[in-house]
N, CA, C and O atoms as a GROMACS GRO file, in nm:
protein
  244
    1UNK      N    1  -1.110   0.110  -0.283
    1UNK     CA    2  -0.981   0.062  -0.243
    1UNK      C    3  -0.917  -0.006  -0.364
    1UNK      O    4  -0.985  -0.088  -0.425
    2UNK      N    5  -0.831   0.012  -0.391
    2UNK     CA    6  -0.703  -0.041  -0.464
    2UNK      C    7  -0.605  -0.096  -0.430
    2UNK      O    8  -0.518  -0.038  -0.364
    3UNK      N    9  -0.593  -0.258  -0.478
    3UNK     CA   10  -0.467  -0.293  -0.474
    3UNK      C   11  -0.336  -0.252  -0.576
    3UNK      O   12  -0.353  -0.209  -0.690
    4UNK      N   13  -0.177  -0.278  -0.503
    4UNK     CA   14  -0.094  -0.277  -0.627
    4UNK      C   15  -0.092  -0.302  -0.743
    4UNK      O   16  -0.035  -0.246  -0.837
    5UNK      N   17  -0.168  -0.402  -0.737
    5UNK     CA   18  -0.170  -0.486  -0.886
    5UNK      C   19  -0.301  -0.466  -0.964
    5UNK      O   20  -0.335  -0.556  -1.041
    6UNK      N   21  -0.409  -0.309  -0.942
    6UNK     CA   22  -0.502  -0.299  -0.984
    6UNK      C   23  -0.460  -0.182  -1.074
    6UNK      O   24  -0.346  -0.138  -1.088
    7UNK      N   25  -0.574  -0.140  -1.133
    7UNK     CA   26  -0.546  -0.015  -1.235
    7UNK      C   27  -0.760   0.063  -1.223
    7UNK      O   28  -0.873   0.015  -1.227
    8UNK      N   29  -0.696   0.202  -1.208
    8UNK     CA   30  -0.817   0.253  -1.203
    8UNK      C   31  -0.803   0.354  -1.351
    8UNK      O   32  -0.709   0.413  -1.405
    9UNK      N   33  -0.936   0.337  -1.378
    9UNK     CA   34  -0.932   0.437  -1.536
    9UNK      C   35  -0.926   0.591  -1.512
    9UNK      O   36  -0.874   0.679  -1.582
   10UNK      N   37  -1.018   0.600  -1.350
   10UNK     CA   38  -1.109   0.708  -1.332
   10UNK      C   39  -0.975   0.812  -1.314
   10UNK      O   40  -0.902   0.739  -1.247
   11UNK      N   41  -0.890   0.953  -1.337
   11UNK     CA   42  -0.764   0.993  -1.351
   11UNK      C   43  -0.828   1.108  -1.205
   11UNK      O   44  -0.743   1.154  -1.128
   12UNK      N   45  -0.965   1.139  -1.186
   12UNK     CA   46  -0.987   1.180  -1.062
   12UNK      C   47  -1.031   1.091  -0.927
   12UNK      O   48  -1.116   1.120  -0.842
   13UNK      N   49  -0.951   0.982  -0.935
   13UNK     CA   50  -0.978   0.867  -0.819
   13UNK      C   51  -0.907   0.970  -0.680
   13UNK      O   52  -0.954   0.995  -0.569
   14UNK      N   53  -0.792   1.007  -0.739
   14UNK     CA   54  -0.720   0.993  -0.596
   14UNK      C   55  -0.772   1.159  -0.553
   14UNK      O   56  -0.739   1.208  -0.445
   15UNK      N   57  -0.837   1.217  -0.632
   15UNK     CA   58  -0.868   1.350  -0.569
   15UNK      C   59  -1.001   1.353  -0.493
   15UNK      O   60  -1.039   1.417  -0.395
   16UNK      N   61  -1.049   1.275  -0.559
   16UNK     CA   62  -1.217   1.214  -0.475
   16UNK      C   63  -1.156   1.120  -0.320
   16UNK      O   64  -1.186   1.168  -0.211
   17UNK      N   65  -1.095   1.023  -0.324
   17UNK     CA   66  -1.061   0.983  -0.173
   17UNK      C   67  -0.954   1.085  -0.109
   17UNK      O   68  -0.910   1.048  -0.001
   18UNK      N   69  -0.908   1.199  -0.154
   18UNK     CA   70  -0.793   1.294  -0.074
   18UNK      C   71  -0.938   1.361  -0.006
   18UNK      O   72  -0.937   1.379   0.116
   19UNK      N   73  -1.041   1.393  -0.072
   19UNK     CA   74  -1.154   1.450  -0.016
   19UNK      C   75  -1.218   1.414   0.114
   19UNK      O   76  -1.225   1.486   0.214
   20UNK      N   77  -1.256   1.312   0.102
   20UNK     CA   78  -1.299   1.242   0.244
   20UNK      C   79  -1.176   1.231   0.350
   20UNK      O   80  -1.201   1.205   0.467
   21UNK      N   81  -1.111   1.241   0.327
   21UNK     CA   82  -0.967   1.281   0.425
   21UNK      C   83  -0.921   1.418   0.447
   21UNK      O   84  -0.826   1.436   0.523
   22UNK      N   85  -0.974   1.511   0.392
   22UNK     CA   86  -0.950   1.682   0.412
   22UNK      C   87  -1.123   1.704   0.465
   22UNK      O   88  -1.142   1.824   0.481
   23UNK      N   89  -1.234   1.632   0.492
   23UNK     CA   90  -1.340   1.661   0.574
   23UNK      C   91  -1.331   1.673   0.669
   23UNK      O   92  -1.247   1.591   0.708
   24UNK      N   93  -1.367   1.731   0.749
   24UNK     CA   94  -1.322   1.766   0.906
   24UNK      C   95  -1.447   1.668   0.962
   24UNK      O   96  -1.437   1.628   1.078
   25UNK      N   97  -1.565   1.628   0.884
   25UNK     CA   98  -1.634   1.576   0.984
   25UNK      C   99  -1.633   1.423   0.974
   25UNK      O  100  -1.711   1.351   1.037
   26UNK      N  101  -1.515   1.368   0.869
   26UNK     CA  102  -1.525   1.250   0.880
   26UNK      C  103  -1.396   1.179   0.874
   26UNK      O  104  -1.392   1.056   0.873
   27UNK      N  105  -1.271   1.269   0.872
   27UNK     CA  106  -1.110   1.240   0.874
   27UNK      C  107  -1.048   1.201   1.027
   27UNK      O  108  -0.934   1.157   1.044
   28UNK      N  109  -1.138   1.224   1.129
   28UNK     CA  110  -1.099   1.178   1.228
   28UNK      C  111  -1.167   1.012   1.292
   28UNK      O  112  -1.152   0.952   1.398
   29UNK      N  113  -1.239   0.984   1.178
   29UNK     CA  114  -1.271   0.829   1.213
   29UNK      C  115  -1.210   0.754   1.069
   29UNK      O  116  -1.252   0.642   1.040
   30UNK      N  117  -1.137   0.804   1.004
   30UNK     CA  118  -1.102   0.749   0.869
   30UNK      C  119  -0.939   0.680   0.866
   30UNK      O  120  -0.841   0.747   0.897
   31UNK      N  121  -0.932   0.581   0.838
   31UNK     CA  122  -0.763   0.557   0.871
   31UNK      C  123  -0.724   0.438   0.726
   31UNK      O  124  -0.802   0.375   0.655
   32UNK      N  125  -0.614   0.440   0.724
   32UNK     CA  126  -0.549   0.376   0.595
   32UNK      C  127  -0.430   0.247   0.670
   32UNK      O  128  -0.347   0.261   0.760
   33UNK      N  129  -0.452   0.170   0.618
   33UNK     CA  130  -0.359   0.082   0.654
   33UNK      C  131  -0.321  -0.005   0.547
   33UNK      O  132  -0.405  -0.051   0.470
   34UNK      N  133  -0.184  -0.032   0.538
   34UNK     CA  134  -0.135  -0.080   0.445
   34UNK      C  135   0.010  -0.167   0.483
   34UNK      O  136   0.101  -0.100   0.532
   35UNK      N  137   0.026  -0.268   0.468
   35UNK     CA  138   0.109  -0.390   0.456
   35UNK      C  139   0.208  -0.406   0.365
   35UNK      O  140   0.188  -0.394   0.244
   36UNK      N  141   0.295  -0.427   0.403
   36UNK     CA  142   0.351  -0.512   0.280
   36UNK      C  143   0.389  -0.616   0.206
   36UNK      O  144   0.470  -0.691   0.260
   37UNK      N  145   0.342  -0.652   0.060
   37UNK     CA  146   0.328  -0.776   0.014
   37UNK      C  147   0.412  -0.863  -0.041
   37UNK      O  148   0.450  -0.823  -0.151
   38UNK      N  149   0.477  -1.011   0.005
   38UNK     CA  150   0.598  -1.056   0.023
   38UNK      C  151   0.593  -1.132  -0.117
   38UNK      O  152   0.506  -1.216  -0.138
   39UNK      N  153   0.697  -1.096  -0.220
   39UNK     CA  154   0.720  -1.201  -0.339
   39UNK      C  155   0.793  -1.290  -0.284
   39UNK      O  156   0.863  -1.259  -0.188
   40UNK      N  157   0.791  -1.440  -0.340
   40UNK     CA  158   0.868  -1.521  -0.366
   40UNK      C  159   0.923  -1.527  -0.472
   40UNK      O  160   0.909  -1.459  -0.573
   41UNK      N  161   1.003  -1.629  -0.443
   41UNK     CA  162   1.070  -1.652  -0.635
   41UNK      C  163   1.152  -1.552  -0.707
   41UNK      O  164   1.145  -1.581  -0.827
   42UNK      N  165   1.212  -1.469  -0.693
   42UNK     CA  166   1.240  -1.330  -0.696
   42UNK      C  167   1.415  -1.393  -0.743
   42UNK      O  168   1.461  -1.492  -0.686
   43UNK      N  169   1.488  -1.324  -0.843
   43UNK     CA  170   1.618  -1.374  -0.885
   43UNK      C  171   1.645  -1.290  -0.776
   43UNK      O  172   1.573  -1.224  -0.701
   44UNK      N  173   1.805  -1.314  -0.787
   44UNK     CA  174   1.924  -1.321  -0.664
   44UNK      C  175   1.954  -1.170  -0.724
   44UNK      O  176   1.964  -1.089  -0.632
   45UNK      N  177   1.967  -1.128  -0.818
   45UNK     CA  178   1.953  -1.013  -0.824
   45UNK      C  179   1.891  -0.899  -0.859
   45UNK      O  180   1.909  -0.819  -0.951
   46UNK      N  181   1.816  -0.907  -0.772
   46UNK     CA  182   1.665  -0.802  -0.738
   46UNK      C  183   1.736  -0.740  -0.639
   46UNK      O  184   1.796  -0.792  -0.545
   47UNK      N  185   1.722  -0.590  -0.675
   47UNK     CA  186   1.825  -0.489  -0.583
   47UNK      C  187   1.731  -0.430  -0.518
   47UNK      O  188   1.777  -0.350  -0.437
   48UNK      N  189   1.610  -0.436  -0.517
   48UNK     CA  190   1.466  -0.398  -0.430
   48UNK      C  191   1.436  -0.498  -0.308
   48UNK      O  192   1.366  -0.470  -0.210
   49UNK      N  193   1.506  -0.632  -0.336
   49UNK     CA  194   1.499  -0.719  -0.210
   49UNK      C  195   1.311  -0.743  -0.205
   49UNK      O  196   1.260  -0.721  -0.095
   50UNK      N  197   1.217  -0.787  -0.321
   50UNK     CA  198   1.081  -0.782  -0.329
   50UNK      C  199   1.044  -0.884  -0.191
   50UNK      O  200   0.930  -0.902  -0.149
   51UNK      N  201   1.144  -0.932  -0.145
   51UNK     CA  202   1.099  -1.041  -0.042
   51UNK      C  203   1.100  -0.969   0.095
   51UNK      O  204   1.065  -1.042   0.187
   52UNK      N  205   1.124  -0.877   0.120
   52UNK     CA  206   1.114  -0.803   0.240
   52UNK      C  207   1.212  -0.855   0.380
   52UNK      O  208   1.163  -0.837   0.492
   53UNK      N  209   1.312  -0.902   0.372
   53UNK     CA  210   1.347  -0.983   0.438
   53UNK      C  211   1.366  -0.891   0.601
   53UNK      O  212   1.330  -0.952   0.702
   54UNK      N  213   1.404  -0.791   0.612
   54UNK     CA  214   1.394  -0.771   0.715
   54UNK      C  215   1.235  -0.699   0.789
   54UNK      O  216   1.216  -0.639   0.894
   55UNK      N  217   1.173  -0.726   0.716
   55UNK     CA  218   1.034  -0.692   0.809
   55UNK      C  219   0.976  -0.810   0.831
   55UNK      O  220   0.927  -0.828   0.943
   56UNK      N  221   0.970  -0.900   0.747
   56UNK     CA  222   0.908  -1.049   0.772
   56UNK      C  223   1.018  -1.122   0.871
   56UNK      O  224   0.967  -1.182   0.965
   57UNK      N  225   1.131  -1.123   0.864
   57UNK     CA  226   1.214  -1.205   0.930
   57UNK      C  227   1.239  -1.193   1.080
   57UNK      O  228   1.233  -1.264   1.180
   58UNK      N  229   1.286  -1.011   1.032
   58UNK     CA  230   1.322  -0.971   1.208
   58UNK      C  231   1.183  -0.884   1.281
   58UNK      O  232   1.128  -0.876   1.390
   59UNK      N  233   1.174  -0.845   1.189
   59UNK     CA  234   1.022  -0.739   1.270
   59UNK      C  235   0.889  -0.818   1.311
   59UNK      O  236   0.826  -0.826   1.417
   60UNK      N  237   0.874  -0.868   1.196
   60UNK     CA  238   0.706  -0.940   1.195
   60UNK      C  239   0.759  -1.045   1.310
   60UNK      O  240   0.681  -1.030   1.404
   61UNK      N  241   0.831  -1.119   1.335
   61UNK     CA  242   0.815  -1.233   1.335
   61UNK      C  243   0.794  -1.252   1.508
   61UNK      O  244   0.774  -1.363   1.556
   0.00000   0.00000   0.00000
């Protein structure tokens, strides 16, 4: 597993975990979940909005 803020050397990482997900005998107990991670502090003009405001504000909450 990898976070955003990690770095893998290996350049066949993501073809080795696409593998265990194209197995038929083990892709139906296998699942991915992923979040998203809220910056603070972020200038006023950040046109990506890194603070997520409408999933933390109106969705999550």
């Amino acid at each position: 597993m990898l976070d955003c803020d990690m770095f893998c050397n290996d350049p066949s990482s993501a073809k080795q975990a696409l593998c265990f997900h194209f197995d038929p005998k083990l892709s139906s107990s296998l699942a991915l979940v992923q979040f998203p991670q809220r910056f603070c502090n972020i200038n006023s003009n950040d046109i990506y909005d890194s603070q997520l405001r409408s999933i933390f504000s109106v969705i999550c909450r």
